[in-house]
C-alpha positions, -999 to +999 in steps of 0.1 A: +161+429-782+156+415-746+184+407-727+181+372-724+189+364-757+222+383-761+256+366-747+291+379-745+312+352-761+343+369-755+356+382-721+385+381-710+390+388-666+413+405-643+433+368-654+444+375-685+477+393-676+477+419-704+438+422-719+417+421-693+407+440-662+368+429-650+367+412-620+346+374-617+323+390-590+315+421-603+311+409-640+286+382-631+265+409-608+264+431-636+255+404-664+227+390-632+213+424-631+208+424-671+189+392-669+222+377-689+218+339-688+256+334-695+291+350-701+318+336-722+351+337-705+377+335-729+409+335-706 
């Protein structure tokens, strides 16, 4: 399966006080760098 056809629906980010710890930046570099087309933020 490529890349570009898999999406994480559910992330949660450094704002989401007690299940998250990715920051925005970093998590969209790394999701660029897959070829990701989107990411789900579920905040």
């Amino acid at each position: 399966m490529s890349n570009d056809s898999f999406v994480h629906l559910h992330v949660h980010t450094e704002y989401s006080m007690l299940d998250g710890a990715a920051k925005i930046g970093p998590l969209f570099a790394e999701a660029a760098r897959l070829g990701m087309p989107a990411v789900g933020m579920t905040d």
